[in-house]
C-alpha positions in Angstrom: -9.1 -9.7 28.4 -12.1 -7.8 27.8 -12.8 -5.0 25.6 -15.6 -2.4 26.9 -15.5 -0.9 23.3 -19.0 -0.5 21.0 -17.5 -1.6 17.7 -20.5 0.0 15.7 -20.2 3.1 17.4 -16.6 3.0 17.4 -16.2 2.9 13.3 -18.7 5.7 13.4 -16.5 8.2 15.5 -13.2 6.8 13.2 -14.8 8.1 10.2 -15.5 11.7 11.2 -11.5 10.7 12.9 -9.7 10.4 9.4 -9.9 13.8 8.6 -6.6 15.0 10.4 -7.5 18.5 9.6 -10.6 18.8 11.4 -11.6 19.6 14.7 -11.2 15.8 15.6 -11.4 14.0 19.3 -8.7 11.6 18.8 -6.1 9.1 17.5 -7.7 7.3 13.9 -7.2 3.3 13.6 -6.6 2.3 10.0 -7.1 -1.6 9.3 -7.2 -2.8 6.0 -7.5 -6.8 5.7 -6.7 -7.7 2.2 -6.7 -10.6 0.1 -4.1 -12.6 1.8 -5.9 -12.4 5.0 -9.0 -13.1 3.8 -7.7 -16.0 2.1 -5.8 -17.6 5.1 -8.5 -16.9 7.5 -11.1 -19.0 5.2 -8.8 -21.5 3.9 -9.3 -20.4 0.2 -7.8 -21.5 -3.1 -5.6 -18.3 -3.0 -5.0 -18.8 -7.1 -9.3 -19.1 -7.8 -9.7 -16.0 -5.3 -7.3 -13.4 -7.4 -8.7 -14.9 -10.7 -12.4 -15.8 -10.7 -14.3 -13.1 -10.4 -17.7 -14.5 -8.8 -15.6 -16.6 -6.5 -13.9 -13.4 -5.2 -16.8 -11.4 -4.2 -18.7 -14.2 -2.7 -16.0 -14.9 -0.1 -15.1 -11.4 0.3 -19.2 -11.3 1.4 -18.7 -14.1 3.5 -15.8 -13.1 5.0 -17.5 -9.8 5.9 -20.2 -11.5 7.7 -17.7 -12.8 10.2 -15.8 -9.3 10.4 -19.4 -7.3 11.0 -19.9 -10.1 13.7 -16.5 -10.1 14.9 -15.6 -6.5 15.3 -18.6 -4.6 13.0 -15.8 -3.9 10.5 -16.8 -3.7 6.8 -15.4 -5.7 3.8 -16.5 -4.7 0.4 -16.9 -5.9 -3.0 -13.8 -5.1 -4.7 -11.5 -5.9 -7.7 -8.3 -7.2 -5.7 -5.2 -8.9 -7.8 -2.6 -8.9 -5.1 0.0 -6.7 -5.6 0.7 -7.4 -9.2 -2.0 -5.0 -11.3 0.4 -1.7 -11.6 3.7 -4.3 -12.9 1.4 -6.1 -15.4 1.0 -3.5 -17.8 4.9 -4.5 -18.8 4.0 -7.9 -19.8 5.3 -10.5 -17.2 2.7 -13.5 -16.9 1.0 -14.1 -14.0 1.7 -16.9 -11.9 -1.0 -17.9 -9.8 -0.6 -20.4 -6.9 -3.3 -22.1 -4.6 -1.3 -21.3 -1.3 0.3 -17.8 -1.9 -0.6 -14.2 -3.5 0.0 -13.8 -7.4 3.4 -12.9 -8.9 4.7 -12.0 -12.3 7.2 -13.7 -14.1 10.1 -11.2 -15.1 9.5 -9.6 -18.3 13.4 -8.6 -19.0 15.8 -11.3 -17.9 19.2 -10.5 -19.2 20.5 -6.6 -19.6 20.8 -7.1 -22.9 16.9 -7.6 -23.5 16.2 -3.9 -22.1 16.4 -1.5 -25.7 14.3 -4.1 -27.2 11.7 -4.1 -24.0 12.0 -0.2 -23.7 11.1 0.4 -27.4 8.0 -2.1 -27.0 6.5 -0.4 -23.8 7.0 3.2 -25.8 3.9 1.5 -28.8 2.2 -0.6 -26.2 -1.6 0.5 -25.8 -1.5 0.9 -21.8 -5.2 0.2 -21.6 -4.8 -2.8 -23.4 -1.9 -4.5 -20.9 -1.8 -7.3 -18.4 -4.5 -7.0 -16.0 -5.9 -3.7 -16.9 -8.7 -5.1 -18.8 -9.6 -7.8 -16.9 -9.8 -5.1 -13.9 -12.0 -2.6 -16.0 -14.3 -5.8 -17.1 -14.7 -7.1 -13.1 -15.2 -2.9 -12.1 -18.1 -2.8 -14.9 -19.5 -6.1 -12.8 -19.3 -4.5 -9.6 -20.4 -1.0 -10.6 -23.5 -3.1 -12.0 -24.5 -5.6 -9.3 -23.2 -3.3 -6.1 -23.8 -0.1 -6.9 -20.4 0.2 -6.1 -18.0 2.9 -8.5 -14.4 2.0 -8.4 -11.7 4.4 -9.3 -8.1 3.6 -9.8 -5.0 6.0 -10.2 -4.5 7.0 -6.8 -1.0 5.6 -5.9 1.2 2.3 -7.6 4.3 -0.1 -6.7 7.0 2.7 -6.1 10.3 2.7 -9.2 12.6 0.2 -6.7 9.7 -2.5 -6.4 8.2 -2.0 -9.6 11.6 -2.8 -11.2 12.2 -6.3 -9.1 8.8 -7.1 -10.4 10.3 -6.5 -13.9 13.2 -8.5 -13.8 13.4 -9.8 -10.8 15.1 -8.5 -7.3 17.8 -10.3 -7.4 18.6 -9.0 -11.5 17.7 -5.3 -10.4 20.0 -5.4 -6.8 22.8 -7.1 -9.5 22.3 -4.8 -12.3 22.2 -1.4 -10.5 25.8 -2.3 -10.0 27.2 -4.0 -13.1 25.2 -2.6 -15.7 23.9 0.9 -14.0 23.3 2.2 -17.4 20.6 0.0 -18.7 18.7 0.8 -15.2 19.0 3.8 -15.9 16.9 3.4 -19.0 14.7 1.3 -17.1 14.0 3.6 -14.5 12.9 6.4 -17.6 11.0 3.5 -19.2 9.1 3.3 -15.4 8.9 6.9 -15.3 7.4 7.5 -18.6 5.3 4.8 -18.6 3.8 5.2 -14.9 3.3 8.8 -16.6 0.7 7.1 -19.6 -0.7 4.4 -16.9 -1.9 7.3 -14.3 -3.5 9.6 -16.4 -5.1 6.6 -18.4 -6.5 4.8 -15.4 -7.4 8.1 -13.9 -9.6 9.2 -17.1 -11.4 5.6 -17.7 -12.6 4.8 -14.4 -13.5 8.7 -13.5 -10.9 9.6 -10.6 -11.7 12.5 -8.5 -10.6 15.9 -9.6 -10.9 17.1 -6.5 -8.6 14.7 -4.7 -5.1 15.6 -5.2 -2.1 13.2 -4.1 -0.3 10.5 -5.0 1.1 7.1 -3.0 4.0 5.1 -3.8 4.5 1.0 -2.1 8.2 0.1 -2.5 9.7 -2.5 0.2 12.3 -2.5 -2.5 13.4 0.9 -2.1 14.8 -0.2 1.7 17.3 -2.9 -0.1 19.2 0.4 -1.4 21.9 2.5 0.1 21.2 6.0 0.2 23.1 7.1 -2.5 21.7 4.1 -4.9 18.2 5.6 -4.1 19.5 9.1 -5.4 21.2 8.5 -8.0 19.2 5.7 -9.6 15.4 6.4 -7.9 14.9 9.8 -6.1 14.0 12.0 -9.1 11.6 9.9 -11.1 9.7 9.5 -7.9 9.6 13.1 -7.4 8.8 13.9 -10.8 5.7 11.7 -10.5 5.0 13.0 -7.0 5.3 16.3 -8.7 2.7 15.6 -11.3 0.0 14.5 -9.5 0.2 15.9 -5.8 1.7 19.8 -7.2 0.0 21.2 -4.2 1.6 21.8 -0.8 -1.0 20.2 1.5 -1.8 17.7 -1.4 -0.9 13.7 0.3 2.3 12.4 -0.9 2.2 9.3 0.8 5.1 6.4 1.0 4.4 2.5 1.9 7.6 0.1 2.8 7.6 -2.6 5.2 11.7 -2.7 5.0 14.1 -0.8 6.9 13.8 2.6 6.2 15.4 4.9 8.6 18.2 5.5 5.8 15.7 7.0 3.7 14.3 9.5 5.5 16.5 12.4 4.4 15.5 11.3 1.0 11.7 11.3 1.7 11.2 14.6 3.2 13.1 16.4 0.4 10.9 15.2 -2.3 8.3 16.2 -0.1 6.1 13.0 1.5 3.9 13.8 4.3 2.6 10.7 5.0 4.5 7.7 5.6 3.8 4.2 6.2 7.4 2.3 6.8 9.6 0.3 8.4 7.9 -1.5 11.4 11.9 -1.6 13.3 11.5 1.9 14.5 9.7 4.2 16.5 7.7 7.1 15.8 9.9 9.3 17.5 12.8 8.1 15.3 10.4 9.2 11.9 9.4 12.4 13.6 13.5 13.6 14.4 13.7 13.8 10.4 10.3 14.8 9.0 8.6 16.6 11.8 5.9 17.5 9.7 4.9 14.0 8.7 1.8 11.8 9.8 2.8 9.0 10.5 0.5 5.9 9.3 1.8 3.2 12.2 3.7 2.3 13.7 2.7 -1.4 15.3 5.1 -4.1 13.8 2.7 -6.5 12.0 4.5 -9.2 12.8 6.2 -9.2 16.1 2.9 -7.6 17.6 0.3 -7.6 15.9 0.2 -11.5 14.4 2.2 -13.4 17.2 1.8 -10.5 20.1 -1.1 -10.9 22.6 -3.5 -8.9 23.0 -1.4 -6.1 26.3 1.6 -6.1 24.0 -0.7 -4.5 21.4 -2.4 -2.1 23.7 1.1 -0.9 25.0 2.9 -0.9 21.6 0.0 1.4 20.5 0.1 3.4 23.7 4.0 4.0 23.0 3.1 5.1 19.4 0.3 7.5 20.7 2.5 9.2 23.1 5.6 9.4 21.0 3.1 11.2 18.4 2.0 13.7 20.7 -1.5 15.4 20.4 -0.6 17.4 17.1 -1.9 14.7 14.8 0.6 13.0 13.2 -0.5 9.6 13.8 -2.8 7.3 12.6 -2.5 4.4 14.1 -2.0 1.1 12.3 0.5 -1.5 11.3 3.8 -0.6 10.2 3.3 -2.8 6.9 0.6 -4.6 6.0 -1.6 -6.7 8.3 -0.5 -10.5 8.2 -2.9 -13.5 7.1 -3.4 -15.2 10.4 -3.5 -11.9 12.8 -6.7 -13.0 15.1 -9.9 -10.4 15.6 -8.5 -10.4 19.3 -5.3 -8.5 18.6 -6.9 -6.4 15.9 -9.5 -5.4 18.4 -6.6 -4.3 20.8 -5.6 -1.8 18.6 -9.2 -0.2 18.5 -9.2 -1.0 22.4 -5.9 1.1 22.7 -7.4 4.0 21.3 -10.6 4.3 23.1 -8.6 4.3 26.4 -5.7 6.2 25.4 -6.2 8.4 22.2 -8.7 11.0 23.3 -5.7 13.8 23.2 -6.9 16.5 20.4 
């Protein structure tokens, strides 16, 4: 299939396209192709790329050779530690493999451990914690050699996930049943902490004043009932939300590649307005229960976008276009992150899809 698309020119209208509240010509594509996919697609030592700092940004350059080739799409110097920098400030060691992202060993592993661990993370010295310094040193690197100022403190792992990194999934999905109290006290400990973290981060690597909002990423929270989520979850996310997106139009954004369509409710009382979830259902579905939400999606990443070819992308993104309808509550991406292995041809699609069929605003 061919694809009469200029890719340079095409990134060029997408920018002025990400500003929803403008006076925009059409549907925005987001792609973001992380570590994992960088990894996978040049067969790197996965454990040297998330540890070694020079090793990381010369294959992120070489990787962004091929994607400026490929499709003109940009890949910059960056700190990137998986998905385990917000958890590491509660003290789990990292676990690096050659063949898979980072992950933390639990830091509480029996219920009875918790008043001890709650107390410590009340003293520790936030700044000071797992990878924090490590990502202050490699920003100072990048800040010297690129040019390149990186801030931090716009979003974290949501309360659900960031507790399964703390003591595991299967001790937090067991716990919240048999010992709901010391969760609770977990889930404070979270809130609290996440409270110091923010502001900390914020205020040592310079985050904007001027851009208000806050993100959460929690494919844990989808393990939950409804209930669960409110009892144990709902409030300390709002609280934070509360904090550091007070505003009305400010983004209160929510990431979760689980099922999530029993969490809607949930979401739209505590005020998100930007949503990126659950690649098993439809935009329409997300729209009958928070009409006011943009909706960051909503191609499934795996079903489509890694193993689908290149006409089931286009029409999966056509169905998404037109289920959004022209008041701009789509941007167009995957519904989850994009998988290690998903080829420049399908990712292309997408862009294809909305050169042919987004110009609706």
């Amino acid at each position: 299939m061919g694809y009469d698309v200029d890719m340079k020119r095409f990134w060029e209208v997408n920018k002025a396209c990400s500003e929803l509240d403008g006076n925009i010509p059409r549907v925005p594509v987001s792609i973001h192709l992380d570590g994992d996919w960088i990894c996978e697609y040049l067969k790197l030592d996965n454990a040297k790329y998330y540890s070694d700092f020079e090793y990381q940004q010369e294959q992120r350059l070489r990787c962004n050779e091929i994607t400026e080739k490929e499709f003109a799409y940009t890949i910059q110097p960056s700190v990137d530690f998986g998905v385990i920098m917000d958890s590491s400030v509660y003290g789990g060691r990292v676990n690096y493999e050659s063949n898979a992202t980072p992950t933390l060993k639990p830091a509480v592993t029996d219920p009875s451990e918790v008043d001890a661990f709650v107390e410590k993370m009340e003293k520790v010295n936030i700044l000071e914690q797992g990878l924090v310094p490590m990502y202050l040193e490699w920003r100072e690197k990048i800040k010297a050699r690129y040019g390149i100022k990186l801030t931090y403190g716009g979003g974290m792992k949501g309360c659900a996930t960031m507790l399964g990194q703390i003591c595991s999934i299967t001790n937090f999905l067991t716990w919240i049943v048999t010992d709901p109290g010391e969760v609770q006290k977990l889930v404070k400990c979270w809130l609290e902490t996440s409270k110091r973290y923010i502001k900390a981060i914020r205020e040592v690597t310079g985050y904007p004043d001027n851009s208000p909002g806050f993100s959460f990423a929690s494919d844990v929270a989808g393990m939950l009932s409804p209930q669960l989520y409110r009892e144990f979850i709902m409030d300390a996310e709002k609280e934070l939300y509360e904090l550091f997106a007070p505003g009305p139009e400010d983004r209160r954004y929510y990431h979760a590649d689980s099922h999530m369509l029993h969490h809607l409710d949930s979401l739209r009382e505590i005020g998100v307005n930007k949503v990126n979830i659950d690649p098993y259902i439809e935009p329409k579905q997300i729209l009958d229960k928070m009409p006011d939400v943009v909706i960051h999606g909503q191609i499934p990443p795996l079903k489509v976008l890694l193993y689908g070819t290149p006409e089931e992308v286009i029409a999966c993104a056509k169905r998404d276009i037109d289920q959004a309808g022209p008041g701009k509550h789509l941007v167009l991406c995957t519904a989850g992150s994009i998988n290690p292995g998903t080829s420049f041809e399908n990712l292309k699609a997408m862009c294809y899809a909305v050169e042919k069929y987004g110009y609706i605003y």
